[in-house]
C-alpha positions as CSV (number, residue, x, y, z in Angstrom):
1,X,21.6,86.9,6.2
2,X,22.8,86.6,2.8
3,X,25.7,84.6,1.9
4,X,29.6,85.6,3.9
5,X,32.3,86.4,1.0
6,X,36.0,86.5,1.2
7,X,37.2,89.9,-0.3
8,X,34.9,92.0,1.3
9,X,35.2,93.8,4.5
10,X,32.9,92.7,7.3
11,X,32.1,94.2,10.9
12,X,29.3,95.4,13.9
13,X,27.2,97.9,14.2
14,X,26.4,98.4,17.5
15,X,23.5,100.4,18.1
16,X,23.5,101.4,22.5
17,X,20.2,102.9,22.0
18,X,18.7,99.6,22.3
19,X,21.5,97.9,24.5
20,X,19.7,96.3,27.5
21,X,22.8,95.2,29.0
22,X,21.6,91.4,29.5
23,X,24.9,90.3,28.6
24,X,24.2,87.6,26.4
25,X,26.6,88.2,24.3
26,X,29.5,87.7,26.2
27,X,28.2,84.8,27.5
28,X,27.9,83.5,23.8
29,X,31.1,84.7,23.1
30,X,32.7,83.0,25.9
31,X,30.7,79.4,25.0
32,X,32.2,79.6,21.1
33,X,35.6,81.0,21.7
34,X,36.0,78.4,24.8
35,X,37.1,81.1,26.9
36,X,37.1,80.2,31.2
37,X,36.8,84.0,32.1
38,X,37.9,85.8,34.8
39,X,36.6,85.6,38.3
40,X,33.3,87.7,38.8
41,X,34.3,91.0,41.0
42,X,31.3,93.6,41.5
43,X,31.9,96.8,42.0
44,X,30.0,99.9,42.8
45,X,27.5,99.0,39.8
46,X,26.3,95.4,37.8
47,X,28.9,95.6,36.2
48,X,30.8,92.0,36.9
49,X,33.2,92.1,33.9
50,X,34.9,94.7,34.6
51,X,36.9,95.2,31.3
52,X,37.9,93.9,27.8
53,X,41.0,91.5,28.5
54,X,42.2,87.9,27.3
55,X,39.1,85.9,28.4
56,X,36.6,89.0,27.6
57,X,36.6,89.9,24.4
58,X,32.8,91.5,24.9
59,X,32.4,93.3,27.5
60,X,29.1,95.1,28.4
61,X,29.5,98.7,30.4
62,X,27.1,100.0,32.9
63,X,27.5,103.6,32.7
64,X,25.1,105.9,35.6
65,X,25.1,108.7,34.3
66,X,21.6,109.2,36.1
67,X,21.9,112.7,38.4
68,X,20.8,111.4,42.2
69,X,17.4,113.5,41.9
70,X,13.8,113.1,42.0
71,X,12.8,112.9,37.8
72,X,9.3,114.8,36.8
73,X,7.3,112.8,34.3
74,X,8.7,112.0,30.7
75,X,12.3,113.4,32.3
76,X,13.5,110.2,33.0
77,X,17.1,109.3,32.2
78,X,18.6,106.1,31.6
79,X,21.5,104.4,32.1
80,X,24.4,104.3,29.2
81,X,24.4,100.7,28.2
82,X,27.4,99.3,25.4
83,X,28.6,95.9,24.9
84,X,31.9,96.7,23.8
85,X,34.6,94.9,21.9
86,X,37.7,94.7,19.4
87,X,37.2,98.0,17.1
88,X,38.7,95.9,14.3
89,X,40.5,99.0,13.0
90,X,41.4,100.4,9.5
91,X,44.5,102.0,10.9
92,X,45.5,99.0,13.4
93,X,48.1,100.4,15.5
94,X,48.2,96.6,17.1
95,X,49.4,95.9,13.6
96,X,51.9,98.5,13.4
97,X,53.8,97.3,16.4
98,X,53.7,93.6,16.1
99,X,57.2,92.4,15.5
100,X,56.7,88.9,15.0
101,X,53.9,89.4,12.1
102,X,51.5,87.5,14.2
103,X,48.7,90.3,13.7
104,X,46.7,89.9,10.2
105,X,44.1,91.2,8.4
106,X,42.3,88.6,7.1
107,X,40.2,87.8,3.8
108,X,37.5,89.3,5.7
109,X,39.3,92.9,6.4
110,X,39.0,91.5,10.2
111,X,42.6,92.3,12.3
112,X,43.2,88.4,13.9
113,X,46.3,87.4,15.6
114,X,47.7,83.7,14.7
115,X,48.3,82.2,18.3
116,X,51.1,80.2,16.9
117,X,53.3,83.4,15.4
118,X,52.6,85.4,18.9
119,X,55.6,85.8,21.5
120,X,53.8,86.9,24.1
121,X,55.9,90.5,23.6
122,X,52.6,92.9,24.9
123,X,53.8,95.3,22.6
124,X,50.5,95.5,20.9
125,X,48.7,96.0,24.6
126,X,50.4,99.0,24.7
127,X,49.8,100.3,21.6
128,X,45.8,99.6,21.3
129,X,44.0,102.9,22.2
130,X,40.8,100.6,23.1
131,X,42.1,98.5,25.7
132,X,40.7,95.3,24.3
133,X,44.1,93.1,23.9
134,X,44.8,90.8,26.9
135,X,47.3,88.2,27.9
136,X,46.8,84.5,28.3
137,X,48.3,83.6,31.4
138,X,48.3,79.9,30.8
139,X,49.4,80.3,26.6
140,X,51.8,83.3,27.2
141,X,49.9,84.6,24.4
142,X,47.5,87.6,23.4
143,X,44.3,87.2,22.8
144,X,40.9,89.6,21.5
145,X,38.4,89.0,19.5
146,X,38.7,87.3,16.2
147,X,35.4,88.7,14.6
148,X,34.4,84.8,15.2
149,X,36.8,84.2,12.3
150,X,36.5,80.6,11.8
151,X,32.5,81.2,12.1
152,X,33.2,83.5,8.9
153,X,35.0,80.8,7.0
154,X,32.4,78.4,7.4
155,X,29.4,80.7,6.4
156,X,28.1,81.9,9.4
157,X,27.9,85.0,12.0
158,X,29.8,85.8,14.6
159,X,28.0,83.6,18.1
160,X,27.8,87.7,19.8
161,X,25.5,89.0,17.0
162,X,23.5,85.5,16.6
163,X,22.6,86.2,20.5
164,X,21.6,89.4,20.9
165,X,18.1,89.1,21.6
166,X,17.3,93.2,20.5
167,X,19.5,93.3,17.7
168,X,21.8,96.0,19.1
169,X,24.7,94.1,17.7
170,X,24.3,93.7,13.4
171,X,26.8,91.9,11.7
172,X,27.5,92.5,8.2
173,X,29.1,93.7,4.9
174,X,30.6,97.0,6.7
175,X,28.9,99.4,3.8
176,X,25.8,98.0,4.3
177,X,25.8,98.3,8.0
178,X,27.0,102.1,7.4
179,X,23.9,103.0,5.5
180,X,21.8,101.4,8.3
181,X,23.2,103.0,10.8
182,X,23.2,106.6,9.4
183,X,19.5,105.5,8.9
184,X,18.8,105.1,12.4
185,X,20.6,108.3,13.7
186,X,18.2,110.0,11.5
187,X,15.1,108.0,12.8
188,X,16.1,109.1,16.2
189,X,16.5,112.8,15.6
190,X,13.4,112.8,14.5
191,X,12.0,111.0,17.3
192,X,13.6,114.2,19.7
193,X,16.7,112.1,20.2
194,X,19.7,115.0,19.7
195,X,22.6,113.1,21.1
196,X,22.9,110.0,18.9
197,X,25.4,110.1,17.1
198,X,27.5,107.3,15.5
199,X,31.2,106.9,16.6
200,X,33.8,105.1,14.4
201,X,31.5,104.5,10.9
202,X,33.4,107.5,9.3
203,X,37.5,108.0,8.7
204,X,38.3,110.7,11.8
205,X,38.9,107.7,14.2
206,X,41.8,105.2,13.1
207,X,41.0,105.7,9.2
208,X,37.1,104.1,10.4
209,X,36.6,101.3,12.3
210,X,34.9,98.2,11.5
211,X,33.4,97.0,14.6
212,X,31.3,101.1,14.5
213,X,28.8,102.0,17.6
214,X,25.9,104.3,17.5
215,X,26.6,106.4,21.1
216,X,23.7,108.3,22.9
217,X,26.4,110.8,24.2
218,X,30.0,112.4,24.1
219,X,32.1,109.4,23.6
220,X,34.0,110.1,26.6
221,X,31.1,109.3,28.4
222,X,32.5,105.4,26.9
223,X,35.9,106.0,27.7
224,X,35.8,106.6,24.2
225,X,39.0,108.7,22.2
226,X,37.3,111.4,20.3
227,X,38.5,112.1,16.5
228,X,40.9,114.9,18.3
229,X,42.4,112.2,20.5
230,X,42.5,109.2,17.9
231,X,45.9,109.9,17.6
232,X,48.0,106.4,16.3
233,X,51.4,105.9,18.0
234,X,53.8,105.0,14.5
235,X,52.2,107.4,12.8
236,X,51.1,110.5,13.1
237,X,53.3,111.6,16.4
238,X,55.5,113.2,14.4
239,X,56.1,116.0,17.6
240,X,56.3,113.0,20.1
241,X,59.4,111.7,17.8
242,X,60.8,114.9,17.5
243,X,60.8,115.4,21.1
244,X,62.5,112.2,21.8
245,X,65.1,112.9,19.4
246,X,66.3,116.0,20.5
247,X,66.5,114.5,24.0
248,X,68.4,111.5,23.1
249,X,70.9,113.8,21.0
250,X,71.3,116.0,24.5
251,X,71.7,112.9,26.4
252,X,74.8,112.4,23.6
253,X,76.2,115.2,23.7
254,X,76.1,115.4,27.8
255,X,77.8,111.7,28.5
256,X,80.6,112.6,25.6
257,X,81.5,116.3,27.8
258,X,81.6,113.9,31.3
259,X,83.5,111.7,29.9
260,X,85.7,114.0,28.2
261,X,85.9,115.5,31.9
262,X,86.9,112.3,33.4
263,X,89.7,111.4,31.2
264,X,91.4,115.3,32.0
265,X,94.8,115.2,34.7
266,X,93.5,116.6,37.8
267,X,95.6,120.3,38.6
268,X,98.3,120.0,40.8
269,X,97.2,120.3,44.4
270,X,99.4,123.4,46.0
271,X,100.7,122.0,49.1
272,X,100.8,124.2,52.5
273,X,103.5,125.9,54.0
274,X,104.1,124.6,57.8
275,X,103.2,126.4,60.6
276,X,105.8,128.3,62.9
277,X,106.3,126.6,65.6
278,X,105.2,128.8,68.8
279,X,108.0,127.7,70.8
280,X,110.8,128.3,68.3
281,X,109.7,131.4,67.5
282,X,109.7,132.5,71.1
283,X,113.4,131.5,71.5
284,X,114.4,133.2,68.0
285,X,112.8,136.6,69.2
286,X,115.1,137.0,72.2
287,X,118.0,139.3,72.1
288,X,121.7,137.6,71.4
289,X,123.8,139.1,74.3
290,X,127.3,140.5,72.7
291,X,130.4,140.9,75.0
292,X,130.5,144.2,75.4
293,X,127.6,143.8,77.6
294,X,128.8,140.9,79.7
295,X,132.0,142.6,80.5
296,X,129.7,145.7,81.7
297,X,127.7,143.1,83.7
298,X,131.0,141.7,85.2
């Protein structure tokens, strides 16, 4: 590949159609970037990795979308294969959040974040819409993938791409790759292939993302956010802030009326008249006798 220049922006293209899920990539990416991994767990498919987390930064899905029937000939499906990974974005909501400054863009319009500025806050977890940003355990740091950035500053590609024995994963200037993927798309429309599509090489998702895929469905079907859903956190929930602001302000305004409630004299507490007693009132009720009628009686 030609020669890898600072100053310009650099990426994947990742075309599924061709994915055939050997994994080889994440086993390169796990041999360059020294990464242990995490203990192999099968599910309900081959799919051992499981997700995109602090010691896999690729991670290949096996997705069946195959209905359980008996397939005529040349009606055959097959599975959705992807080997997914950081989306490297334009609009970096990882970025946004970061407190410390750890999270970059480097010269190679890569997003990398410097182990040694990290505090192990998460906050950038939470905010990635991907998924892909995991905590080392053992560092107390986050991790994802680098774009194989020291690779890049001495001259060569990232170990994933180098691997991938059916070129599904390109590396590249990112405006070249562009061009060659919107290339392909066509190639496959006119091979009968409808539902490829590419996902990520335009600005709807995250102002374009630089690590792009071509998809061969609905990009839910990846556990992919659509351009309707690609929604950043810091800057565009403009209702979500309003929301939370008009609640705090109620919240306010209710602990300043209990307190105010609190801090008024209690009223006076009436206190009961006693009861008659029975007895008493017995005794009261009877006649006085006068001495007119004891001189009769004598």
């Amino acid at each position: 590949m030609a020669d890898i220049k600072p100053g310009q922006a650099y990426g994947f293209f990742t075309d599924t159609s061709v994915c055939i899920g050997c994994k080889a990539c994440e086993v390169a990416c796990k041999e360059w970037n020294l990464l242990p991994g995490d203990e192999p767990k099968f599910g309900d498919g081959f799919d051992n990795t499981g997700s995109l987390d602090a010691q896999n930064w690729r991670h290949v899905k096996f997705i069946d979308n195959v209905p359980d029937e008996v397939s005529t000939v040349g009606q055959g499906k097959a599975w959705l294969m992807m080997s997914d990974v950081c989306k490297h974005c334009q609009h970096a909501s990882c970025m946004d959040v970061c407190p410390t400054g750890a999270i970059i863009r480097t010269e190679f319009d890569s997003v990398y974040i410097q182990p040694d500025v990290c505090n192990g806050c998460r906050d950038c977890i939470a905010a990635c819409p991907y998924d892909v940003i995991g905590l080392d355990q053992k560092a107390k740091v986050v991790q994802k993938c680098t774009l194989c950035y020291d690779r890049l500053q001495g001259g060569m590609e990232p170990a994933c791409a180098k691997a991938c024995p059916t070129q599904s994963i390109q590396f590249g200037p990112v405006i070249e790759l562009r061009q060659q993927a919107q290339k392909r798309v066509e190639a496959l429309h006119a091979q009968g292939v409808p539902e490829a599509r590419l996902y990520g090489a335009d600005e709807s998702v995250y102002g374009g993302l630089n690590a792009f895929f071509l998809l061969m469905d609905e990009p839910e079907a990846y556990k992919l956010p659509n351009a309707a859903n690609a929604v950043l956190p810091t800057r565009n929930n403009q209702r979500g802030y309003l929301a939370t602001a008009v609640t705090a302000v109620l919240a306010v305004i209710g602990g300043l009326v209990a307190l105010r409630r609190r801090r008024e004299p209690a009223p006076a507490t009436a206190i009961p008249a006693a009861r008659p007693d029975p007895d008493s009132a017995t005794s009261s009720a009877e006649p006085e006798t006068t001495s007119t009628e004891q001189e009769a009686e004598a």
